[in-house]
C-alpha positions as CSV (number, residue, x, y, z in Angstrom):
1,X,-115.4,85.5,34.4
2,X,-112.3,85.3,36.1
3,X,-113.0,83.1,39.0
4,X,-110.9,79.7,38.9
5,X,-111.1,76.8,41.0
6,X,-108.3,74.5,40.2
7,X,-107.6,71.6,42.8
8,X,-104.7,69.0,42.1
9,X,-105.8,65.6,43.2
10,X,-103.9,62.9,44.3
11,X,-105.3,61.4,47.8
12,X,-108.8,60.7,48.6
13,X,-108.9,63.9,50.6
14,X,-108.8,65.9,47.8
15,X,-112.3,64.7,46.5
16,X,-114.0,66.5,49.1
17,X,-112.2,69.7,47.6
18,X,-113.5,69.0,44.4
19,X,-117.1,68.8,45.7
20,X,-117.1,71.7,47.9
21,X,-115.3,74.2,44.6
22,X,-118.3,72.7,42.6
23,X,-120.5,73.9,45.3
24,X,-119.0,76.8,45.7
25,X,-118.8,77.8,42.3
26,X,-122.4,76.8,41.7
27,X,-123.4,79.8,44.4
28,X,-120.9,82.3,42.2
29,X,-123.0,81.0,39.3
30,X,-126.6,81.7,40.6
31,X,-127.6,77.6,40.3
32,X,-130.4,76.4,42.4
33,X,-130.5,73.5,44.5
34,X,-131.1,70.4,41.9
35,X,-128.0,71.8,39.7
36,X,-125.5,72.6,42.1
37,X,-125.8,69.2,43.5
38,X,-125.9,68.1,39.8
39,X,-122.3,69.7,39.5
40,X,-121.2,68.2,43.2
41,X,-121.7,64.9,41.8
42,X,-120.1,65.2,38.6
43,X,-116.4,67.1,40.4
44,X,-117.2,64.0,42.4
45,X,-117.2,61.5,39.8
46,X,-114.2,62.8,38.2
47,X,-112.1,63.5,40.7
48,X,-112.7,60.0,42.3
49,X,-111.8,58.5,38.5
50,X,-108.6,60.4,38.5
51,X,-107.3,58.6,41.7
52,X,-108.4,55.3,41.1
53,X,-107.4,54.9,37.1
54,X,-104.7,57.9,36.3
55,X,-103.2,57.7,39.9
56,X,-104.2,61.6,40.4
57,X,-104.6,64.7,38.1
58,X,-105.9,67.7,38.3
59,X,-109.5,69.7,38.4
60,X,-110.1,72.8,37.1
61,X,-113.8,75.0,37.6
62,X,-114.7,78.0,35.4
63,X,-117.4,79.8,35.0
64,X,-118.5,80.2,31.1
65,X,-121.4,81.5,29.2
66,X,-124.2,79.5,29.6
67,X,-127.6,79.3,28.0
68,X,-128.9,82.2,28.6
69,X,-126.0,84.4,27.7
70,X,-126.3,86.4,30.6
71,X,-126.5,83.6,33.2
72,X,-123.3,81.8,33.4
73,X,-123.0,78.1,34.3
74,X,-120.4,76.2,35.8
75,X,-117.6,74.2,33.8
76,X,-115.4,71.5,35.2
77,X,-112.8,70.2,33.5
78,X,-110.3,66.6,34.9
79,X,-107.3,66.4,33.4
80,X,-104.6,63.6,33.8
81,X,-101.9,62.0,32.2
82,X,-102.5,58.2,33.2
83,X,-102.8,55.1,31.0
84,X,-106.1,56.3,29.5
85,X,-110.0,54.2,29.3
86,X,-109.4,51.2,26.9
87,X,-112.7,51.1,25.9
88,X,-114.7,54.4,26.2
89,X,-117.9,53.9,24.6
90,X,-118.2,51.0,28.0
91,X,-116.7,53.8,30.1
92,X,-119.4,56.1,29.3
93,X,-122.3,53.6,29.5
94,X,-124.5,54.9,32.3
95,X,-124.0,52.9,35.6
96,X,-120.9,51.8,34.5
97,X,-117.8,52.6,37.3
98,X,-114.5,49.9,38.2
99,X,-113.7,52.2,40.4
100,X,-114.1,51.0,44.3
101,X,-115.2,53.5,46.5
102,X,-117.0,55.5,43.9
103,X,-120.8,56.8,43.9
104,X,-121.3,54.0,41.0
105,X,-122.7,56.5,38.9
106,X,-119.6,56.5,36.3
107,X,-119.0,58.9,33.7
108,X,-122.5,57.7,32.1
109,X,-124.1,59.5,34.7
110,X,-122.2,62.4,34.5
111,X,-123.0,62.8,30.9
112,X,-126.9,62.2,31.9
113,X,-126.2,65.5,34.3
114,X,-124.7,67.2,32.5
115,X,-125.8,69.8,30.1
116,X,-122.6,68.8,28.3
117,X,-120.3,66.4,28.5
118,X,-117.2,65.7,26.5
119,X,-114.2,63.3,26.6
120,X,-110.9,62.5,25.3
121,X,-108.3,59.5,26.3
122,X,-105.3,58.3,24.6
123,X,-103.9,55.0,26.0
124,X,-100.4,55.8,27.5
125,X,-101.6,59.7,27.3
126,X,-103.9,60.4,29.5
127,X,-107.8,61.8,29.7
128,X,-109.6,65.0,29.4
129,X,-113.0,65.1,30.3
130,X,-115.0,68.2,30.2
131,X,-118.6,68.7,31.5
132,X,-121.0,71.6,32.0
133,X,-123.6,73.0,34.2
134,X,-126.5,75.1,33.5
135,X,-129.1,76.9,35.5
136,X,-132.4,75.2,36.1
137,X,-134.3,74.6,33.2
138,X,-131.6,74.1,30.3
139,X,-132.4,70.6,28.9
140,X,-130.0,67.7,30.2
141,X,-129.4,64.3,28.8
142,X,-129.9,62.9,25.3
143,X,-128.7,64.7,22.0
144,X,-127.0,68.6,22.3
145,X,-126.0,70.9,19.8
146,X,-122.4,71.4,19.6
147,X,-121.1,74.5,20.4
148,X,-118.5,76.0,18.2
149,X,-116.5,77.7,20.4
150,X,-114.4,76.5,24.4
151,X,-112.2,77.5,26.3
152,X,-110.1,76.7,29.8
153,X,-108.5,79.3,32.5
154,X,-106.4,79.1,35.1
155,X,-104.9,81.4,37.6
156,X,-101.2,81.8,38.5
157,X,-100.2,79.9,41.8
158,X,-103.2,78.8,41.2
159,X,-104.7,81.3,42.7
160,X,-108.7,83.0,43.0
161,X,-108.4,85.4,40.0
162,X,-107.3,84.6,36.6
163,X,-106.4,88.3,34.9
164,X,-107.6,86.1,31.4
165,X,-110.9,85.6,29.9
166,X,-112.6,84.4,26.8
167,X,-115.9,84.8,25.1
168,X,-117.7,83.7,22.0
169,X,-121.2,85.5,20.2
170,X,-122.9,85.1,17.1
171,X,-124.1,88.4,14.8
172,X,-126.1,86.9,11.9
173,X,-123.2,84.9,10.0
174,X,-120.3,86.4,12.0
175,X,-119.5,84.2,14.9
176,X,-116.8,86.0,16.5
177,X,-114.1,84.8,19.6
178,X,-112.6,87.4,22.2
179,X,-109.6,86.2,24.7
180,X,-108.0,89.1,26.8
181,X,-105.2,89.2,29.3
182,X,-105.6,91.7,31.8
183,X,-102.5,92.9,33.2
184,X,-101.2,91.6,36.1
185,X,-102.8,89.1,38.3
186,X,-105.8,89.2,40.8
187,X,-108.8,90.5,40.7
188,X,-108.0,93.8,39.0
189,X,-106.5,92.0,36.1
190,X,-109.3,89.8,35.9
191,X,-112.0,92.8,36.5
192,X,-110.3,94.2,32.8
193,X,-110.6,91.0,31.0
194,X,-113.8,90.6,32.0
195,X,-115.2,94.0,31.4
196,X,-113.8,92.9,27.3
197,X,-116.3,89.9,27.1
198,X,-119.0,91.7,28.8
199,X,-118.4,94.4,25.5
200,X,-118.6,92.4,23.1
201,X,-121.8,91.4,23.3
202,X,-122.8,94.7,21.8
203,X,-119.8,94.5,19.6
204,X,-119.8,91.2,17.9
205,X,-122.0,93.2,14.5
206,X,-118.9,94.9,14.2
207,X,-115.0,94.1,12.6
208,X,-112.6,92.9,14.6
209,X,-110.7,96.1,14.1
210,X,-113.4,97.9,15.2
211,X,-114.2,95.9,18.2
212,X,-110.9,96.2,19.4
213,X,-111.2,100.2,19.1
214,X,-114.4,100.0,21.2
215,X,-112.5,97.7,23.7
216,X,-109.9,100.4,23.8
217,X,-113.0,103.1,24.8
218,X,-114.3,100.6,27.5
219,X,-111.6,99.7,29.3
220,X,-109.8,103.1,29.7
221,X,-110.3,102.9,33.4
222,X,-109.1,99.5,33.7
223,X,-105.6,98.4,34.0
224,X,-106.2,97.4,29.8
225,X,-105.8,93.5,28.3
226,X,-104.1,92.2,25.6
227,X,-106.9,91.2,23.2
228,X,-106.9,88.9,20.1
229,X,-110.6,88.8,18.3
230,X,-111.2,86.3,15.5
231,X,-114.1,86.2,13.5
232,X,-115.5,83.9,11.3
233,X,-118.1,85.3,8.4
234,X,-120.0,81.6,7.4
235,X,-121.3,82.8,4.5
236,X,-117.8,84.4,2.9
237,X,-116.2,81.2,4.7
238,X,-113.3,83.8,5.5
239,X,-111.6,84.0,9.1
240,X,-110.8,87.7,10.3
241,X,-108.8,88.6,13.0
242,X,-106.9,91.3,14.7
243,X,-104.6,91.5,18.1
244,X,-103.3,94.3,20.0
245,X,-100.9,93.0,23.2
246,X,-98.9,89.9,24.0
247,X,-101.6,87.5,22.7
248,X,-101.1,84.6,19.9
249,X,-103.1,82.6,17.7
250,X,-102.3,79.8,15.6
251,X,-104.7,78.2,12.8
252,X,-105.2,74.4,11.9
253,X,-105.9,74.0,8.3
254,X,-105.5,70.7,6.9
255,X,-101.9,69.4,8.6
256,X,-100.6,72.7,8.9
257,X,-100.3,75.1,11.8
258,X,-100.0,78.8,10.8
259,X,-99.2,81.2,13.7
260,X,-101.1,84.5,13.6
261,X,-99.1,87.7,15.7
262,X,-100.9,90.0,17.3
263,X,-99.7,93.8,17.1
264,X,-97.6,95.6,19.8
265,X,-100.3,97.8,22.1
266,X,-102.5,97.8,25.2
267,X,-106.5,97.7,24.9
268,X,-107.6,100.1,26.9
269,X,-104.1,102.1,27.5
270,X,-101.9,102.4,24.5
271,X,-103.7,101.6,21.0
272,X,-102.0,101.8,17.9
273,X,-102.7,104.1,15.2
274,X,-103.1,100.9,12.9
275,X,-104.0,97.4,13.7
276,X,-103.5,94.6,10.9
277,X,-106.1,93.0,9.9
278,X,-105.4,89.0,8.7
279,X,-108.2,87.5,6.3
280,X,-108.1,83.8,5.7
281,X,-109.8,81.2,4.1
282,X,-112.0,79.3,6.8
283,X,-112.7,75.4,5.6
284,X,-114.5,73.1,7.4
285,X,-111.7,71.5,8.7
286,X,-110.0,74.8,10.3
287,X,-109.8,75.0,13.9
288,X,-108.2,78.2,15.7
289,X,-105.9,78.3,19.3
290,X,-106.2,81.8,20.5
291,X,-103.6,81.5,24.0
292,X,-102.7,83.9,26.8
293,X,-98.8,84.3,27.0
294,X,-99.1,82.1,30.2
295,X,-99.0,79.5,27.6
296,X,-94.9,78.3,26.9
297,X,-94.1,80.3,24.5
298,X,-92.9,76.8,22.4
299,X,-95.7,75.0,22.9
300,X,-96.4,72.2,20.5
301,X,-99.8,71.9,19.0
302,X,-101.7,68.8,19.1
303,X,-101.5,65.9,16.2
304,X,-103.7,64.1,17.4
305,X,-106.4,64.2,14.8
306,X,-108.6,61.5,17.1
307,X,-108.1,65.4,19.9
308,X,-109.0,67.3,16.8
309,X,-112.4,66.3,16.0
310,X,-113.2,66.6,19.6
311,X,-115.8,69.5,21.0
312,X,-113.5,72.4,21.6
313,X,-113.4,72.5,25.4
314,X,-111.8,69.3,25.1
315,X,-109.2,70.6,22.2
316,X,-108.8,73.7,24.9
317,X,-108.2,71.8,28.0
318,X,-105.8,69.0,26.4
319,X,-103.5,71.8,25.1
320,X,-103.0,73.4,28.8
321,X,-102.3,70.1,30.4
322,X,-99.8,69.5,27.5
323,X,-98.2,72.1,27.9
324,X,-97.9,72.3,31.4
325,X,-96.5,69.5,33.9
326,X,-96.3,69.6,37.6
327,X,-92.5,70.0,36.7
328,X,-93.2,72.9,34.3
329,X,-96.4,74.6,36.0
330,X,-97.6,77.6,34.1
331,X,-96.1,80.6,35.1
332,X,-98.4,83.1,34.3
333,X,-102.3,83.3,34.5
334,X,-103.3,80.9,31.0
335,X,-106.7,80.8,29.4
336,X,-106.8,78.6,26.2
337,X,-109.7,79.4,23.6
338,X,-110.7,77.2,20.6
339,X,-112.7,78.0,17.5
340,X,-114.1,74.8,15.6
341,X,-116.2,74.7,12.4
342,X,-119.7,76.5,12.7
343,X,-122.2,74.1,14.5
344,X,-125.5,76.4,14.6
345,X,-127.1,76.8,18.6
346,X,-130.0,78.7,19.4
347,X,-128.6,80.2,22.9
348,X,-125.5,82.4,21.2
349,X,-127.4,83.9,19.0
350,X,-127.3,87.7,19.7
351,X,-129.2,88.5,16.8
352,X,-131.6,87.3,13.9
């Protein structure tokens, strides 16, 4: 899904941009009437929020796997580095909004939209918020299973395409995560990396050596990805994972970070005769960063363990802003994709 909509905001004009990229990726996304102006309203919310308590920030749409599997929905993701909500749990209270000049629907009303709705702020740090979208007839408001697995994209220049995607399925006890790079930029890059998540859905019963391979098969008339595919077996509690291309992975266990390389190759072009496999223990308080190369190649993961515990779209989209500034934009198309302890939903599960 390599459609991005990414919108830096920092004058009131700029809200109207937000609304009409939730609009318009609402149509991309096959949303009828009630949830596209669902979506409209939340960009609205945020984006207003950003200029009125971070002094500006950023928006960034995505399309991502919704609850059908097949049918995607629309994610939208603020991001700022402002002085942060002093007192979130009154932030998110429906109704609630300081902000003059807003709808007066707050953030409580964009988590009643919502299908999902997640936030993060750090006084002196900034915010994340990230919300989804569904198609008509995915349940809104009150409790929601957590889903394991979130990610963020964005395009280079910030352009339409982003060559990188990311995907996530569940095969009985193997819940496994795909992020590919397709090389270059534009739509042909993003056509490979999409073609990879589209495969594994047939895939995720197999290794992640032998995913890769099929990759490899699929995408031979493609310009080819770098992939990285981890996948976690809950009953052995053991994480797998294998890389081929200019991907990374590191993995949070307890208060260390362990960086996992990917090998030397291109998925769909030129695959090695031997891909390593890594198995490690997975605990249930291991969380896994598979990154693009758009991400600096020193980037710092996060300490925060407030961030950590945090649905992993959030974990996702704080690491991009992090480590990017409008100083130091990213100079590459980015997609960040996070792996958090298994928290069973019904809509991901491929098979019994």
């Amino acid at each position: 899904m390599g459609r991005v909509w990414e919108i830096p905001v920092h004058d009131s004009t700029r809200v109207r941009d937000v609304r009409v990229a939730a609009e318009a990726a609402s149509a991309v996304a096959g949303l009828g009437q009630e949830r596209t102006a669902a979506a409209a309203l939340v960009a609205t919310e945020l984006a207003t929020n950003l200029l009125k308590h971070a002094d500006g920030g950023r928006m960034v749409l995505n399309l991502v796997d919704g609850p059908a599997g097949d049918t995607p929905s629309v994610q939208l993701c603020s991001l700022d580095q402002g002085p942060g909500i002093p007192d979130v749990g009154t932030a998110l209270r429906d109704g609630f909004s300081t902000a003059e000049g807003s709808l007066g629907a707050g953030l409580g009303s964009c988590h009643r939209l919502a299908n999902a709705f997640h936030l993060h702020s750090v006084q002196g740090r900034g915010t994340v918020a990230t919300a989804r979208v569904d198609p008509e007839g995915a349940r809104t408001g009150g409790p929601r299973r957590d889903v394991p697995a979130g990610g963020i994209t964005v395009a280079l220049d910030r352009a339409e395409h982003s060559g990188d995607s990311w995907g996530w399925v569940r095969s009985g006890p193997l819940l496994t995560l795909l992020l590919a790079d397709g090389l270059g930029h534009g739509a042909k890059a993003a056509h490979a990396s999409t073609a990879a998540v589209r495969e594994l859905r047939d895939s995720a019963h197999l290794p992640p050596v032998e995913i890769l391979r099929r990759l490899h098969t699929a995408l031979r008339r493609t310009r080819g990805v770098a992939a990285v595919v981890a996948q976690v077996d809950t009953g052995a509690r053991e994480l797998r994972l294998a890389g081929v291309g200019n991907a990374g992975a590191r993995l949070r266990t307890g208060d260390t970070w362990t960086s996992l390389i990917s090998h030397p190759g291109i998925v769909g072009a030129y695959f090695p005769a031997r891909v390593p496999l890594r198995r490690v223990p997975w605990h249930t308080d291991s969380l896994l960063v598979l990154h693009s190369d758009g991400l600096p190649s020193r980037w710092s993961p996060p300490d925060d363990p407030g961030l950590l515990a945090r649905d992993p779209s959030v974990v996702a989209a704080t690491i991009l802003r992090d480590a990017s500034s409008p100083a130091r934009p990213v100079r590459d198309d980015t997609s960040v994709a996070v792996l958090a302890p298994d928290r069973r939903t019904s809509f991901h599960d491929s098979r019994p």
